[in-house]
C-alpha positions as MATLAB code, in Angstrom:
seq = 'XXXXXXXXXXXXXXXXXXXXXXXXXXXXXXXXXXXXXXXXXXXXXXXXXXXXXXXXXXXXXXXXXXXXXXXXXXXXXXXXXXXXXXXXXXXXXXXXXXXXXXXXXXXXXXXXXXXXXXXXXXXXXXXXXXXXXXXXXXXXXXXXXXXXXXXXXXXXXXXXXXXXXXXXXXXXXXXXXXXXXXXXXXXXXXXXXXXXXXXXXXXXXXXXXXXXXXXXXXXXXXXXXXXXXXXXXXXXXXXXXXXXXXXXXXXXXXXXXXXXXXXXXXXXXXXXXXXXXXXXXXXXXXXXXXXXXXXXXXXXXXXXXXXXXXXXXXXXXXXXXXXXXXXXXXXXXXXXXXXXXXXXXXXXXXXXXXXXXXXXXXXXXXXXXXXXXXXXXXXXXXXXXXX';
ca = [
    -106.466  162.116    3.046;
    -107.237  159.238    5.343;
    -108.725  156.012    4.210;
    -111.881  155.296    6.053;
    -112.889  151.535    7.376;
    -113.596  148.642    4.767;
    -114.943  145.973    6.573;
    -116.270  142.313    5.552;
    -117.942  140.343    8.373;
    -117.466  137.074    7.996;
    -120.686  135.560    6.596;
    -121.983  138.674    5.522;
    -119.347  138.739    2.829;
    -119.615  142.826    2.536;
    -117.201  145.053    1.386;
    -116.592  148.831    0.821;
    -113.515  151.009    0.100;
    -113.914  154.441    1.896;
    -111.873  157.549    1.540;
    -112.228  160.669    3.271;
    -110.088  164.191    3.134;
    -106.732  165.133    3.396;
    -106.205  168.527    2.447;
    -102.775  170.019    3.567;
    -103.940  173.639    2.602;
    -103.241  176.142   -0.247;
    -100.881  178.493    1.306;
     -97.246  178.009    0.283;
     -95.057  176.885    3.716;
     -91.941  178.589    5.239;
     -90.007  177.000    7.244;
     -87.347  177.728   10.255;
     -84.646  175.749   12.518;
     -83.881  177.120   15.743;
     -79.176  177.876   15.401;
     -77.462  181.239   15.559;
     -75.424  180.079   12.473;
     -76.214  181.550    8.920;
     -74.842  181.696    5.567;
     -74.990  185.308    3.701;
     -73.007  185.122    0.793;
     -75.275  184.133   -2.395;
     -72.760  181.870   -4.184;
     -72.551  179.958   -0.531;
     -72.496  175.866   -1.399;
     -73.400  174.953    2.269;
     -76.363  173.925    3.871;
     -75.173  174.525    7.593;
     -76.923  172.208    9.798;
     -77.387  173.287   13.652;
     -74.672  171.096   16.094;
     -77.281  168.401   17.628;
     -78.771  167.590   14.322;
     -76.649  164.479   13.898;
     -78.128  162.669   11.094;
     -77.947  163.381    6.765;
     -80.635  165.248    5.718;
     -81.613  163.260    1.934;
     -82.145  166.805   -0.322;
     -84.172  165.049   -3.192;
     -86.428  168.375   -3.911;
     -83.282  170.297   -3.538;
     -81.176  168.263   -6.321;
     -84.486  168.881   -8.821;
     -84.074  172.642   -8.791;
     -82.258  175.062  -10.555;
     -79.116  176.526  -10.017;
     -81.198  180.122   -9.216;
     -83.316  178.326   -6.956;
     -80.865  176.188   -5.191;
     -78.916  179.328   -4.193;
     -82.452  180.411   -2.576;
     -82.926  177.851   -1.212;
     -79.657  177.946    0.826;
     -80.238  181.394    1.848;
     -83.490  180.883    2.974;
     -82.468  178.214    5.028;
     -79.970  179.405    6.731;
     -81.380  183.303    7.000;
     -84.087  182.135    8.968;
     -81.710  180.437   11.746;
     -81.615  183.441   13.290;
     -85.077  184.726   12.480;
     -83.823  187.236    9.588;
     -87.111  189.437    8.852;
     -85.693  190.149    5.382;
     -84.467  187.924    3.164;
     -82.439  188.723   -0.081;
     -82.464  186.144   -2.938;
     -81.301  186.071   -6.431;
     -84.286  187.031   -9.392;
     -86.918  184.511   -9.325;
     -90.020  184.529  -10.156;
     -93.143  183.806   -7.473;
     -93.843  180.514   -9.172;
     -90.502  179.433   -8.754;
     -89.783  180.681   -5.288;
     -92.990  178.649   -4.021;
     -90.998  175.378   -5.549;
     -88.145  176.495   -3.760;
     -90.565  176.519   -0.242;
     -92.442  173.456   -1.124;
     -89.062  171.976   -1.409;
     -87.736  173.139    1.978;
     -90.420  172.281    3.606;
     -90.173  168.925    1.853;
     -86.566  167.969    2.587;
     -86.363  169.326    6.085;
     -89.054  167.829    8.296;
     -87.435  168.835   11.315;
     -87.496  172.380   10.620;
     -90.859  173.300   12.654;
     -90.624  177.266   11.042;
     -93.293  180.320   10.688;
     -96.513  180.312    9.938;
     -98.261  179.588    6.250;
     -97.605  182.704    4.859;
     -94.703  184.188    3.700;
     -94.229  188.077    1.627;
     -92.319  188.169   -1.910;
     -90.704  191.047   -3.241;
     -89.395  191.126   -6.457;
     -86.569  193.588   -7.042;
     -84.908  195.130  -10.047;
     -81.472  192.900   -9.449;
     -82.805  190.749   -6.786;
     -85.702  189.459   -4.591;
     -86.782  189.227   -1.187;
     -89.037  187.194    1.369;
     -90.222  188.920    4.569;
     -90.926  185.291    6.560;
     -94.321  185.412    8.858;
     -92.679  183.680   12.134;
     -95.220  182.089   14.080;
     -93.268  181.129   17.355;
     -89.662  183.166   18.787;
     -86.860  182.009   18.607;
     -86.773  179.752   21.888;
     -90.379  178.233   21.336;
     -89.019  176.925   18.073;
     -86.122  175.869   19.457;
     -87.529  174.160   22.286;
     -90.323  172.171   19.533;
     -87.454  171.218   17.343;
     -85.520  169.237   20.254;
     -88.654  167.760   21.868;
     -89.102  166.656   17.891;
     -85.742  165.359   17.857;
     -85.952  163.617   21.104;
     -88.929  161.751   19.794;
     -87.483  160.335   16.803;
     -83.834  159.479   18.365;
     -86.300  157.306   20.947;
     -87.647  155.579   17.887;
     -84.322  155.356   15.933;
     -82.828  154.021   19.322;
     -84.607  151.417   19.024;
     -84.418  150.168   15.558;
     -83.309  146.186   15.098;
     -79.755  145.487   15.090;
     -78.210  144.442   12.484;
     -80.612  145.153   10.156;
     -80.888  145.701    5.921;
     -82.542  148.844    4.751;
     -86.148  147.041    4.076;
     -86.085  146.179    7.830;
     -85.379  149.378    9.040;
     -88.062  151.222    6.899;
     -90.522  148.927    8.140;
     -89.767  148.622   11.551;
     -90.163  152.766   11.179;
     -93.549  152.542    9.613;
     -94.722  150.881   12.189;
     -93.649  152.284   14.582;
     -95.309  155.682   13.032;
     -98.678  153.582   12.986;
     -98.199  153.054   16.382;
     -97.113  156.305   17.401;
     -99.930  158.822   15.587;
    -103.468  158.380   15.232;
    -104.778  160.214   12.251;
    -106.589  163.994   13.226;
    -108.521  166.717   10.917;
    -107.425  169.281   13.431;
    -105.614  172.432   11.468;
    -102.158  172.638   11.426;
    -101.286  169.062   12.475;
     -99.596  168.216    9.557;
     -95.396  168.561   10.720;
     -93.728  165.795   11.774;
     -93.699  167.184   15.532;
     -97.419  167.374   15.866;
     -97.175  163.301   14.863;
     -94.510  162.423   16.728;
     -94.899  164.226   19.942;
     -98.546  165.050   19.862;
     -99.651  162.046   18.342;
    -102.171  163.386   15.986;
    -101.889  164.092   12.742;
    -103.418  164.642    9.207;
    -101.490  162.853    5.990;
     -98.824  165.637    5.521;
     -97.785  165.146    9.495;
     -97.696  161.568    8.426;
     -95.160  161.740    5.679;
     -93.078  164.160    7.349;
     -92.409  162.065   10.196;
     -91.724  159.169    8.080;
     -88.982  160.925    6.054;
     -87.396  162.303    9.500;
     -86.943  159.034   10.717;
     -85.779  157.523    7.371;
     -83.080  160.812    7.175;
     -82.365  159.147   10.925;
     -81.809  155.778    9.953;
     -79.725  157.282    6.600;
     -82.524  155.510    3.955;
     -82.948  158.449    0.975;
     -86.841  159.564    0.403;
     -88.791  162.249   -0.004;
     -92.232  163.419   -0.035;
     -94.387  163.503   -2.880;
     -97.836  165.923   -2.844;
    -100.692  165.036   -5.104;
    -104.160  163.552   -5.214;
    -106.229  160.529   -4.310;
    -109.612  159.581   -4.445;
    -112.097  159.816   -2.123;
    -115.653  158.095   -1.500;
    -117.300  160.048   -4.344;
    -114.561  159.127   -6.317;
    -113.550  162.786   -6.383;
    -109.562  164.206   -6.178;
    -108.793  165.627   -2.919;
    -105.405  167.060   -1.148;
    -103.107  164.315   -0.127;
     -99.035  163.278    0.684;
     -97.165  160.326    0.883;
     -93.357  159.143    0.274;
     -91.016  158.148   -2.247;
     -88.266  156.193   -0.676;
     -85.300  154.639   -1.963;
     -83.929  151.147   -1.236;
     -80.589  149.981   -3.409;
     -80.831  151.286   -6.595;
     -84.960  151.197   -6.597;
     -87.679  153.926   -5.577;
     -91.023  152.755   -4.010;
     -93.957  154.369   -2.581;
     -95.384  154.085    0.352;
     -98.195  155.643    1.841;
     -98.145  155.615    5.778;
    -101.852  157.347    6.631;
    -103.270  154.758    4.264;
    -102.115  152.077    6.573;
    -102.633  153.387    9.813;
    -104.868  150.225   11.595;
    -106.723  152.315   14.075;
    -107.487  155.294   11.177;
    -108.587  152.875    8.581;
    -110.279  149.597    9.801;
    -110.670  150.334   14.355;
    -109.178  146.728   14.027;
    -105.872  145.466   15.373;
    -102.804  144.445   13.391;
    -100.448  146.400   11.438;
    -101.403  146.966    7.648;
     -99.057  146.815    4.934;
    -101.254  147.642    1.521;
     -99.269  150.516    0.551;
     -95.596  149.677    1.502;
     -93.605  149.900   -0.761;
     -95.217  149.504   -3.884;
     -95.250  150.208   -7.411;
     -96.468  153.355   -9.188;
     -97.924  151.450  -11.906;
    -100.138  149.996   -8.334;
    -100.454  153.718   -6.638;
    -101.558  155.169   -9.915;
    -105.152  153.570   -9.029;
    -106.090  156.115   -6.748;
    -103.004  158.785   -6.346;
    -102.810  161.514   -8.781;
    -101.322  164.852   -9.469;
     -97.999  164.527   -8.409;
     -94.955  165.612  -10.272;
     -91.852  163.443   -9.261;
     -88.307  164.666   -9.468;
     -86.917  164.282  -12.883;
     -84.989  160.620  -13.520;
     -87.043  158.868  -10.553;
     -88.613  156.517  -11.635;
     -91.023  154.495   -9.160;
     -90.769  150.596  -10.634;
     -90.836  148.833   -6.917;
     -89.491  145.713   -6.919;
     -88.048  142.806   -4.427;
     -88.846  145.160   -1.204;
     -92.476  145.567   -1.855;
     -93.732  144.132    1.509;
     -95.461  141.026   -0.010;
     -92.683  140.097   -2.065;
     -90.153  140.594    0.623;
     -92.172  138.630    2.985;
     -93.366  136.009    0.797;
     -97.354  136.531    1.409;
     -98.191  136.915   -2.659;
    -100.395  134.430   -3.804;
    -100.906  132.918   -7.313;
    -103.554  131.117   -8.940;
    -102.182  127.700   -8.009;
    -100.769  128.160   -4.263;
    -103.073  130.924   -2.641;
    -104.114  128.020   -0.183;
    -100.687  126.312    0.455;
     -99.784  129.711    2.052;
    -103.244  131.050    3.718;
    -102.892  127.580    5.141;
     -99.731  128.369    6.470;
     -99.829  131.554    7.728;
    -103.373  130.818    9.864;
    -101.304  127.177   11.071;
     -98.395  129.657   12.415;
    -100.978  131.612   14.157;
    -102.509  128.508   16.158;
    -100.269  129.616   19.097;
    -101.734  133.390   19.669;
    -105.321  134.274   20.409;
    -106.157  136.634   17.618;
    -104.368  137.201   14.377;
    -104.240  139.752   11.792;
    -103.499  137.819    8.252;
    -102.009  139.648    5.081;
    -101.926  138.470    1.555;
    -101.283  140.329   -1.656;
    -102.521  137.992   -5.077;
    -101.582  138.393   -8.734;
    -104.817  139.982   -9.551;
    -108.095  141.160   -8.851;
    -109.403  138.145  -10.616;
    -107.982  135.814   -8.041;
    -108.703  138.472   -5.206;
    -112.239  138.073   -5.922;
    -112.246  134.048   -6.114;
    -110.623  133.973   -2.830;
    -112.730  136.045   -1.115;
    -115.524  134.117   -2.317;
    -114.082  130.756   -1.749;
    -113.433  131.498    1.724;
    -115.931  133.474    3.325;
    -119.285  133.217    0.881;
    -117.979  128.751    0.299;
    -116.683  128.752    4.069;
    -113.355  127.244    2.876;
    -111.689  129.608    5.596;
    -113.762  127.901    7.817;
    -112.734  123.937    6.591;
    -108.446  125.172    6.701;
    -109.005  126.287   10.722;
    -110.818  123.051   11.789;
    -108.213  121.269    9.207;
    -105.025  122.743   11.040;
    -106.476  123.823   14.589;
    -108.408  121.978   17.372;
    -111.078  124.494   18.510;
    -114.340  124.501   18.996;
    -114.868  127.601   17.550;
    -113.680  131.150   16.269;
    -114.528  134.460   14.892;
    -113.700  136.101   11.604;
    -113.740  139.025    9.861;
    -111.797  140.631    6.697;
    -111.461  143.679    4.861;
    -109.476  143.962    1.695;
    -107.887  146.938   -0.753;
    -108.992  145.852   -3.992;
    -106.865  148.687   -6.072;
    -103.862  146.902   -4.887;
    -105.057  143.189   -4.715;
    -104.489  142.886   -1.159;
    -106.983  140.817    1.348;
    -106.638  141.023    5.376;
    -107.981  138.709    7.395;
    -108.704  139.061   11.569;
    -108.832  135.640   13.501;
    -109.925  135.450   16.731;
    -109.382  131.809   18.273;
];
């Protein structure tokens, strides 16, 4: 699911929110990682992680199963290592061996594994999965460390010293930067965004919780619904992530510039907000049991001061466009208390031309360019200077 452009000329004062698909398929997903290592006793606590893999995997999916499923899911994972065509499991049924996929696929991002499609056999004692393998053993291998190598070049470069909020968002930007958003099949793993470049919402979120395992901040991803133009439910994925003791969502594809606006300027809407906010247009999603998504001081507005009430919207529009006298263009974000005062300000500065009085007010020019574009389900307004 990718959200299409919403763009207000200035003057014009016109405004649409677009959404287009995101489907990340039907098919259940298998998944492998490339080591010679493997675990075969069914009672096995371990979750053996190959030698270069030198980060802590966050298992949120694998903490919300049960103790039948958790002892599949450790066999699975470390059967496939070495590209085991048989797999035996302990008595489950289908249902709950595709929760035990979804949530290897889920926790492990930098497994790059089979193909879509995987066989179950259910036995009088016991079951089995015959894995579909859609690369050999060196091809995977050789994806999984140009994967790695991509997100260690990321992680290398993270700001020192830094809190957890400043990490996370110096990572979704970078993941902005780094993938443009595709329809293509099959790019949704974190290695077709992070080393092709391309990829649909699923590729999106995967990459995102690699680099978060990477710079040791817990999340995981969530599957469900949101809205598109005709207002209809369609396919979609995002992330849960966890800062202190609080769990946020944030939804990466929904703030890729490029995807959703073709304007400059890193977008922020859906950092790190509140379910109670996300609840507008995601839906379907089942979330691990005791998580509970309240957001908090490291939504990105609140962290960075840019949310606006009723009686200081202008003190700090004022601001912000005064700071960004010095550059040539500017890409303005502010989040307001409600879509009440969204609307006024929208109105007061584009369709009154206040936006026009605070520039001439705080900047010598002779003149500039405007547009704007705004997300109206979470009260946030962006505005695009050009001096």
């Amino acid at each position: 699911m990718k959200k299409r452009r919403s763009i207000s000329i200035f003057v014009l004062a016109v405004f649409v929110l677009c959404l287009c698909s995101c489907s990340f398929g039907q098919s259940v997903y298998f998944l492998f990682f490339g080591s010679n290592r493997a675990l075969t006793s069914l009672d096995g606590q371990v979750l053996q992680e190959p030698d270069f893999v030198d980060y802590s995997v966050s298992r949120v999916l694998y903490s919300a199963l049960t103790p039948l499923q958790q002892q599949a899911y450790r066999l699975v994972y470390n059967s496939v290592f070495s590209h085991k065509s048989k797999i035996q499991i302990p008595k489950i049924s289908q249902s709950e061996l595709m929760q035990v996929m979804l949530a290897l696929r889920g926790d492990n991002p930098h497994m790059l594994c089979l193909s879509r499609e995987y066989t179950y056999y259910d036995g009088v004692k016991s079951c089995y999965v015959l894995p579909d393998y859609a690369f050999d053993a060196s091809e995977c291998a050789e994806k999984t460390n140009e994967l790695i190598s991509a997100a260690k070049k990321i992680i290398a470069s993270l700001p020192q010293p830094a809190d957890e909020f400043i990490k996370e968002l110096y990572l979704h930007n970078a993941l902005c930067e780094e993938c443009s958003y595709s329809d293509e099949p099959f790019s949704d793993s974190a290695y077709c965004a992070l080393v092709d470049g391309k990829a649909r919402c699923e590729g999106y979120s995967m990459a995102f919780k690699l680099l978060l395992d990477m710079a040791g901040i817990t999340a995981t991803v969530v599957r469900g619904s949101a809205e598109n133009t005709k207002g209809l439910s369609e396919a979609h994925m995002w992330n849960a992530v966890k800062l202190g003791s609080a769990w946020y969502f944030t939804d990466v594809t929904w703030d890729d510039p490029v995807t959703n606006t073709g304007l400059p300027g890193l977008r922020h809407s859906y950092f790190n907000v509140n379910e109670k906010e996300l609840s507008k247009t995601h839906s379907g999603y089942n979330l691990p049991a005791g998580m509970i998504v309240s957001g908090g001081k490291y939504d990105y507005f609140v962290r960075t001061g840019l949310c606006c009430e009723e009686g200081d919207w202008r003190e700090t529009v004022g601001q912000k466009i005064s700071e960004a006298a010095s550059l040539s263009g500017a890409h303005l974000e502010f989040k307001f208390e409600s879509s009440v005062l969204l609307d006024e300000v929208r109105r007061e500065l584009f369709a009154n031309g206040e936006l026009r009085d605070i520039v001439s007010s705080l900047i010598s020019v002779e003149s500039f360019s405007c547009s704007y574009s705004a997300d109206p389900d979470v009260n946030v307004l962006h505005i695009y200077l050009d001096f």
